[in-house]
Steps between C-alpha positions, in 0.01 A plus 500: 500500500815662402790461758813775566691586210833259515356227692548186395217257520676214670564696831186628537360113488326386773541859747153561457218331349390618121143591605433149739469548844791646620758238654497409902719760689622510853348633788584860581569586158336714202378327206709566184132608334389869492284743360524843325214710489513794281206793581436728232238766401259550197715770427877365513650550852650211663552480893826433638606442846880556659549197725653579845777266434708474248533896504413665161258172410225591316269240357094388484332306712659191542521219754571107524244237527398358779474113565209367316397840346455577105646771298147684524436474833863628588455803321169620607648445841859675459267794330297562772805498781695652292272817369183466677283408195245258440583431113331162423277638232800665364731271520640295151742185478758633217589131427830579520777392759894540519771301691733713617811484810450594815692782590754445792362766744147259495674115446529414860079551526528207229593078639850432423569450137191690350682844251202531313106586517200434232303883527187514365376775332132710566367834425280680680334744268331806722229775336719759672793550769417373831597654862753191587543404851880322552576285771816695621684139600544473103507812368541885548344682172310424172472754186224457218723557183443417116632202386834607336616670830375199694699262290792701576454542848397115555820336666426127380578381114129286534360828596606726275368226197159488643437843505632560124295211403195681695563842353398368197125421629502772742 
């Protein structure tokens, strides 16, 4: 479980829990815990999706956990309202998971005190490209690209690894 590039150990220590159950949080507020789904074909292309907010955003499927919900769970639910698939017997745990900060525009979702989230990383390896349906709360567009263009067009650091480290397999 590799953490951000720079970031010392000692101030990540105790934000969020090193694969325990993730630490009590106030009411109201998302947990610091999320998952990143990455759908790709046989063939190479990767799915993006541009968020509604931040503008220019693009990313995977992603989403935080919910209270008493596993990695797993979370992202066979964030890819179904986020796409419209059913994935579950395409859907693989990478066994891989960053730290990384919370970016300002998204902190105030998070209790007071919480800068970073644990994202856990999936794939969700399709025979071919799939007719996605978005939920247009989240986000206005997606594009089925190959993985070098994805990479580039991915907006998060943690994104942009796990589809390089995909390519490879794709």
């Amino acid at each position: 479980m590799a953490d951000p590039p720079g970031t010392p150990r000692s101030r990540l220590a105790g934000v969020v829990g090193e694969g325990g159950p993730a630490r009590v949080r106030p009411r109201g507020f998302k947990r610091p815990e999320s998952v990143l789904v990455v759908p790709f074909t046989q063939g190479g292309d990767f799915l993006l999706l541009r968020r509604t907010k931040p503008a220019g955003f693009w990313q995977s499927v992603t989403g935080s956990l919910r209270p008493g919900e596993g990695p797993r769970a979370a992202a066979l639910r964030e890819v179904r309202e986020e796409t419209g698939l059913l994935g579950a017997a395409y859907l693989w745990d990478m066994r891989q998971s960053r730290l990384f900060p919370i970016i300002p525009a998204w902190r105030a979702r998070y209790a007071p005190g919480v800068h970073f989230n644990r994202e856990h990383w999936f794939a969700l390896c399709l025979p071919d490209h799939r007719l996605i349906r978005l939920n247009p709360a989240e986000h206005l567009e997606y594009r089925w690209l190959p993985a070098a263009r994805a990479a580039r067009l991915a907006t998060s650091w943690t994104n942009r690894d796990a589809i390089r480290r995909l390519a490879g397999v794709a």
